[in-house]
C-alpha positions in Angstrom: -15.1 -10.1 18.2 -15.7 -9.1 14.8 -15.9 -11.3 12.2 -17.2 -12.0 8.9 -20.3 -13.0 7.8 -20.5 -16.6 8.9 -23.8 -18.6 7.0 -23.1 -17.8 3.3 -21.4 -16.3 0.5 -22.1 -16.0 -3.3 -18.4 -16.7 -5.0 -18.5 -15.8 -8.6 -18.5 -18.5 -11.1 -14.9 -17.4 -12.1 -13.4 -18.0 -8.9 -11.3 -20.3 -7.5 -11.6 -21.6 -4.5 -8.9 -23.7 -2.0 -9.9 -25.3 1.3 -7.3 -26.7 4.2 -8.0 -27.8 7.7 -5.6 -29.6 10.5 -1.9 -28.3 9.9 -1.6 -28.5 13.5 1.4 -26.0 13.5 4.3 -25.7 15.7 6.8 -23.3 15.8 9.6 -25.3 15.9 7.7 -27.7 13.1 10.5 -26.5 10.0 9.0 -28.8 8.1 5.5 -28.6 8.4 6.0 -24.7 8.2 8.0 -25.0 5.0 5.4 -27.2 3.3 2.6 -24.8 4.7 4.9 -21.6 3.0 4.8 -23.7 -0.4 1.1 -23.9 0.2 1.0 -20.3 0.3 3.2 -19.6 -2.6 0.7 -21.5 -4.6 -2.6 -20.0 -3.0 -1.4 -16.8 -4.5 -3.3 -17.7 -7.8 -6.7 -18.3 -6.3 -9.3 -15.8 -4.9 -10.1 -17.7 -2.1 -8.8 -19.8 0.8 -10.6 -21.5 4.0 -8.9 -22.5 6.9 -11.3 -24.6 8.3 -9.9 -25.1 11.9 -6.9 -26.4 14.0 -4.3 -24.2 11.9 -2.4 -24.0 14.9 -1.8 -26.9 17.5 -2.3 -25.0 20.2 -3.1 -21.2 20.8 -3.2 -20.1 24.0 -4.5 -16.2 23.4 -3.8 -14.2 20.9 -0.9 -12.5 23.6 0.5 -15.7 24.4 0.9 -17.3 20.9 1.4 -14.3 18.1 4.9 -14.4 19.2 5.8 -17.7 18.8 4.3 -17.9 15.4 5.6 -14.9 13.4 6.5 -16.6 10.7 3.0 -18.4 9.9 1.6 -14.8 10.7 3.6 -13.0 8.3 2.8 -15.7 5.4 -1.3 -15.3 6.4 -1.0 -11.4 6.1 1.2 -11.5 2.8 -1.2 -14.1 1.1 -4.4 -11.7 2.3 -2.7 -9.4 0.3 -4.2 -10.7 -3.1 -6.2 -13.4 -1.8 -9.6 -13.7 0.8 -8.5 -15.5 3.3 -11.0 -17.2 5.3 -10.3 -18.7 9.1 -12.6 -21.3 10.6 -11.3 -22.1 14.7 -10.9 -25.6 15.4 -11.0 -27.3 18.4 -7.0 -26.9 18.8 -7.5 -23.0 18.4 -10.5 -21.8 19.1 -8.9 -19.0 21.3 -7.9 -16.7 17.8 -9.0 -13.5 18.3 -8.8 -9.9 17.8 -5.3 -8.9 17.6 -4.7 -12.4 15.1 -7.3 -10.7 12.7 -5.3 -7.2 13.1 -1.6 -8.9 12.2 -2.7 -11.1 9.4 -5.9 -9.4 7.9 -7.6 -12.7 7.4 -11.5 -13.0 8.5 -12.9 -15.7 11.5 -15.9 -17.0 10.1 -18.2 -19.3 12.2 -19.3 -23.1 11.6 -21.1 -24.0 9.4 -20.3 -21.5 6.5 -22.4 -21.9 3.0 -20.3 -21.4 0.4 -21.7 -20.9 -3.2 -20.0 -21.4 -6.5 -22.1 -21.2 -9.9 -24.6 -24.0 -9.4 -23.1 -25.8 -6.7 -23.7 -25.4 -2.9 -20.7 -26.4 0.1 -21.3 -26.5 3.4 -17.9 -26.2 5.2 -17.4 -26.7 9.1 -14.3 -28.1 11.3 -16.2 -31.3 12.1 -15.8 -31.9 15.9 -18.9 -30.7 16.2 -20.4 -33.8 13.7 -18.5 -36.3 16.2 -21.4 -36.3 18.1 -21.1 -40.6 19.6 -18.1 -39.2 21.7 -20.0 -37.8 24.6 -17.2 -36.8 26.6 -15.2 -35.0 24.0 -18.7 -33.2 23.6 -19.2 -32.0 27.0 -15.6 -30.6 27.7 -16.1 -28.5 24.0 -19.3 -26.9 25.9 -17.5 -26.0 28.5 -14.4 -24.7 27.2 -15.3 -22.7 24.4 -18.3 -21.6 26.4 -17.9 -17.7 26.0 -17.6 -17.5 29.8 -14.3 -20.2 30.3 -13.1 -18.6 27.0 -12.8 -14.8 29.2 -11.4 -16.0 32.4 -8.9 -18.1 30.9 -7.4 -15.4 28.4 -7.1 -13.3 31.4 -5.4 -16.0 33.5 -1.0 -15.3 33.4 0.7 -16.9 31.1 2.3 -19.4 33.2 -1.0 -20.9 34.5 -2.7 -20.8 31.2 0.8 -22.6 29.7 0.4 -24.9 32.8 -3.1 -26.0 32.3 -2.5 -26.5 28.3 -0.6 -28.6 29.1 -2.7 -30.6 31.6 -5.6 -30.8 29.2 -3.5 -31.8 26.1 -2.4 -34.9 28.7 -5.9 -35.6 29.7 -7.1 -35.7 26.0 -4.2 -38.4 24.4 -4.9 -41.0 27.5 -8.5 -40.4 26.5 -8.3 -40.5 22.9 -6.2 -44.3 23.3 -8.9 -45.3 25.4 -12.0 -44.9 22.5 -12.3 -46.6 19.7 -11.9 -45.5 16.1 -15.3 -45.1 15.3 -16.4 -43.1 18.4 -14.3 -40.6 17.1 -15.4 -40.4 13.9 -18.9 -38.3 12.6 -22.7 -39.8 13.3 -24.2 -40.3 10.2 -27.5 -39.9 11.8 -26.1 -36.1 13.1 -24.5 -35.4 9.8 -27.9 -36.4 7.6 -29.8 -33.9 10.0 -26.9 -31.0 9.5 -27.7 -31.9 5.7 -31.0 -31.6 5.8 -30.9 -27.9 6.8 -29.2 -27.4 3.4 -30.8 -29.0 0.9 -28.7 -29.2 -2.4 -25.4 -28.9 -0.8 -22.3 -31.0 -0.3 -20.1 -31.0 2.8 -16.4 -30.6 3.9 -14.9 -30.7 6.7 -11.5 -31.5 8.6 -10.9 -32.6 12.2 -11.1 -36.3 11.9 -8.0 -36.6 9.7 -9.6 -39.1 7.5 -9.3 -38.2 4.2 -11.3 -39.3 2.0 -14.6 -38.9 0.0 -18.4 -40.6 0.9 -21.2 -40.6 -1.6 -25.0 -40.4 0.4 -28.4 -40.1 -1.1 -28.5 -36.4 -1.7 -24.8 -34.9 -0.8 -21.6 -36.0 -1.1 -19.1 -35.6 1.6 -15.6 -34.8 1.5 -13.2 -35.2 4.3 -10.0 -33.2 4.5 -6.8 -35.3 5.9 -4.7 -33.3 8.6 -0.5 -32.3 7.4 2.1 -34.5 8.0 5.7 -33.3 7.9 6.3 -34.3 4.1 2.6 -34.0 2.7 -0.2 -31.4 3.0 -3.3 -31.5 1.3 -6.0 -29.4 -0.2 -9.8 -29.3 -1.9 -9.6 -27.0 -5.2 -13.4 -25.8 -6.1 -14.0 -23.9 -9.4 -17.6 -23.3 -10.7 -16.5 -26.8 -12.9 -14.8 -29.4 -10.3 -13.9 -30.2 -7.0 -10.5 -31.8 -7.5 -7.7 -32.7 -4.5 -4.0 -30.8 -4.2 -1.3 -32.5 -2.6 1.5 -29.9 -1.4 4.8 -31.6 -1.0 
């Protein structure tokens, strides 16, 4: 799979910068997909946006889903236009893919991804892979986004791979009700150490869908909050702030 460099990238000290994470769309979501449109419409002005995972609620292979989500395809490839547009998979859609880079000329990056901007350093990644207390959660991510799974399953038909979304989507809301709130939220101990490797930088990241922003010792942390049907929201980075956008 080709995809862009994934550790770093200088940005400009002129640029503008806008980073989104867990939209979670549907295609039948008119609302979600509207307020993700208006997002788009005002993306046009920066140089820069990162997805930084779960986009989509579910992608099954880039065959089985790019039909069913024309619409957020066409807005992707219209924004990449004018703007760099940046995809980070999550762990709703870590099946994107060849033929999704082809229809919306957007770039997969890999987790983490260093971003610099003037002075300041930003270390962006989805976040699961921070949740590190929920062991179970864990050892199904190794296995299915293991390279391996990922193959077979692609090439599975469509009806079994629709059938056995389905199955696991089940399996993980019974075990999501059954853990408590603050398994399912990052180790502090796993963060500090992903920290450490990038000494100087702050960190965003989505997946956890609590927004909100936590001051450490030597970084700050910034959490992204996942889209609801009336509200979306966003982290604006220029070479001067960090600010939040809410897109309603």
């Amino acid at each position: 799979m080709s995809q862009a460099n994934s550790h770093s990238q200088i940005v400009q000290t002129d640029k503008t910068v806008l980073v989104i994470a867990d939209l979670h769309l549907l295609a039948g979501d008119v609302r979600k997909n509207q307020l993700f449109e208006k997002f788009c419409e005002q993306a046009q002005s920066a140089d820069q946006v990162f997805i930084l995972g779960d986009l989509f609620n579910t992608w099954l292979g880039d065959d089985l889903s790019l039909p069913h989500y024309q619409t957020t395809i066409q807005l992707l490839k219209d924004l990449s236009k004018s703007v760099d547009v940046l995809v980070m998979t999550g762990n709703r859609d870590f099946l994107l893919n060849q033929a999704f880079i082809q229809q919306t000329n957007c770039k997969l990056i890999n987790t983490p991804y260093l971003l610099e901007l003037g002075k300041h350093q930003y270390l962006l990644t989805h976040g699961d892979e921070l949740c590190t207390d929920d062991e179970s959660y864990q050892q199904m991510k190794s296995i299915l986004q293991h390279s391996i799974t990922k193959a077979i399953f692609v090439r599975l038909p469509k009806q079994w791979r629709l059938k056995l979304s389905g199955q696991l989507r089940k399996k993980s809301v019974d075990a999501q009700q059954a853990k408590s709130r603050e398994i399912m939220d990052v180790n502090p101990q796993t963060v500090n150490e992903l920290m450490g490797k990038y000494p100087g930088a702050d960190l965003i990241h989505g997946h956890t869908h609590r927004l909100n922003k936590h001051t450490e010792k030597t970084f700050t942390r910034y959490v992204l909050g996942d889209w609801s049907d009336s509200k979306g929201n966003a982290i604006k980075i220029t070479s001067q702030s960090l600010s939040r956008l809410e897109i309603s």
